[in-house]
NULUM-673335 format. One line per 8 residues: number of its first residue (from 0); their letters; for each residue x, y, z of C-alpha. Coordinates in Angstrom, 3 decimals. Each point is the difference from the previous one (the first is absolute). Layout:
# residues N
NUM = a = X/Y/Z; ...
//
This chain:
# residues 77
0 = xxxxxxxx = 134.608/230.372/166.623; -3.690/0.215/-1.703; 1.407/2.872/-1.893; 3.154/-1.453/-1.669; -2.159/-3.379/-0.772; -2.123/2.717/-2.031; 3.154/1.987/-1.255; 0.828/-3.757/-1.391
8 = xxxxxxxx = -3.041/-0.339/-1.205; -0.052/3.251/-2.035; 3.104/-0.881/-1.260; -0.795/-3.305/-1.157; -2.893/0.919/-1.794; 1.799/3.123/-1.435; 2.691/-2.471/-1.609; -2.602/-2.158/-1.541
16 = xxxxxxxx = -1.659/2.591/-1.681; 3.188/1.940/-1.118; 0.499/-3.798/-1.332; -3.233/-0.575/-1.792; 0.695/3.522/-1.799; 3.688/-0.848/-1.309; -1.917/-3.240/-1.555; -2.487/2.190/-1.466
24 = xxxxxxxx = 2.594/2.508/-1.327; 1.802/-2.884/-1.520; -2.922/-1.841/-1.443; -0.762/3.626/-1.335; 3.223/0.420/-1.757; -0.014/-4.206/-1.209; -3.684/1.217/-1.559; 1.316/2.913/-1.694
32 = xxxxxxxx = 2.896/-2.050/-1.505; -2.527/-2.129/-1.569; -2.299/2.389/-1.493; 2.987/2.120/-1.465; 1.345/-3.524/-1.373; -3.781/-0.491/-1.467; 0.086/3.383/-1.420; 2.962/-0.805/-2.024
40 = xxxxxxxx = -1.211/-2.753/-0.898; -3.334/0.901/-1.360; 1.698/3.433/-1.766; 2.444/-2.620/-1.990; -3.194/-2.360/-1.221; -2.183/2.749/-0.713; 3.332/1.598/-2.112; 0.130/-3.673/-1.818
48 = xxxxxxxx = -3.752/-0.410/-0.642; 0.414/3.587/-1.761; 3.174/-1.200/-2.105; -2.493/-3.002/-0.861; -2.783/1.981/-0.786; 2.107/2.203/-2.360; 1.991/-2.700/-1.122; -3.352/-1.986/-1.050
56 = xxxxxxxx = -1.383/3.091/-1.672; 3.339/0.893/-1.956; -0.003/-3.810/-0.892; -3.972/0.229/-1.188; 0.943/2.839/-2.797; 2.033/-2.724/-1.843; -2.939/-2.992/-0.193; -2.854/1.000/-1.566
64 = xxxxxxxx = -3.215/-0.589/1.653; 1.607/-0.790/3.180; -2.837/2.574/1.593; -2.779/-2.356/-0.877; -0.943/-2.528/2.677; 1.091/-3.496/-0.251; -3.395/-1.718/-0.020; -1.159/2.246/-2.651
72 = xxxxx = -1.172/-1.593/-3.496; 1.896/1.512/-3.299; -2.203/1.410/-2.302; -0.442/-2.276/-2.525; -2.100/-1.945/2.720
//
């Protein structure tokens, strides 16, 4: 009797931690869905800040002095 009440025991113990793993693997795999989402998301802002940046400078070549800061005095200061 003492041994199948450790058998049971064994077993019980075996099942929770083949439990707690599946909820790691899953949290895992819920984490990696996340980042790869994030990753997306970051590549597709950093793709739009570049079409801004180029956008800005194309947009600077037609407005003459557009270079000089905005706080700056005009010469005849």
């Amino acid at each position: 009797m003492r041994m199948k009440g450790k058998i049971k025991m064994n077993e019980d113990r075996l099942v929770k931690i083949e439990t707690k793993i599946a909820f790691q693997e899953q949290t895992l795999n819920d984490l990696n869905d996340v980042i790869l989402e994030q990753q997306k998301k970051i590549e597709r802002l950093a793709a739009i800040c570049d079409a801004l940046v180029k956008q800005g400078k194309e947009f600077s070549e037609f407005l003459p002095g557009m270079d000089a800061p905005a706080n700056e005095k005009p010469p005849h200061y």
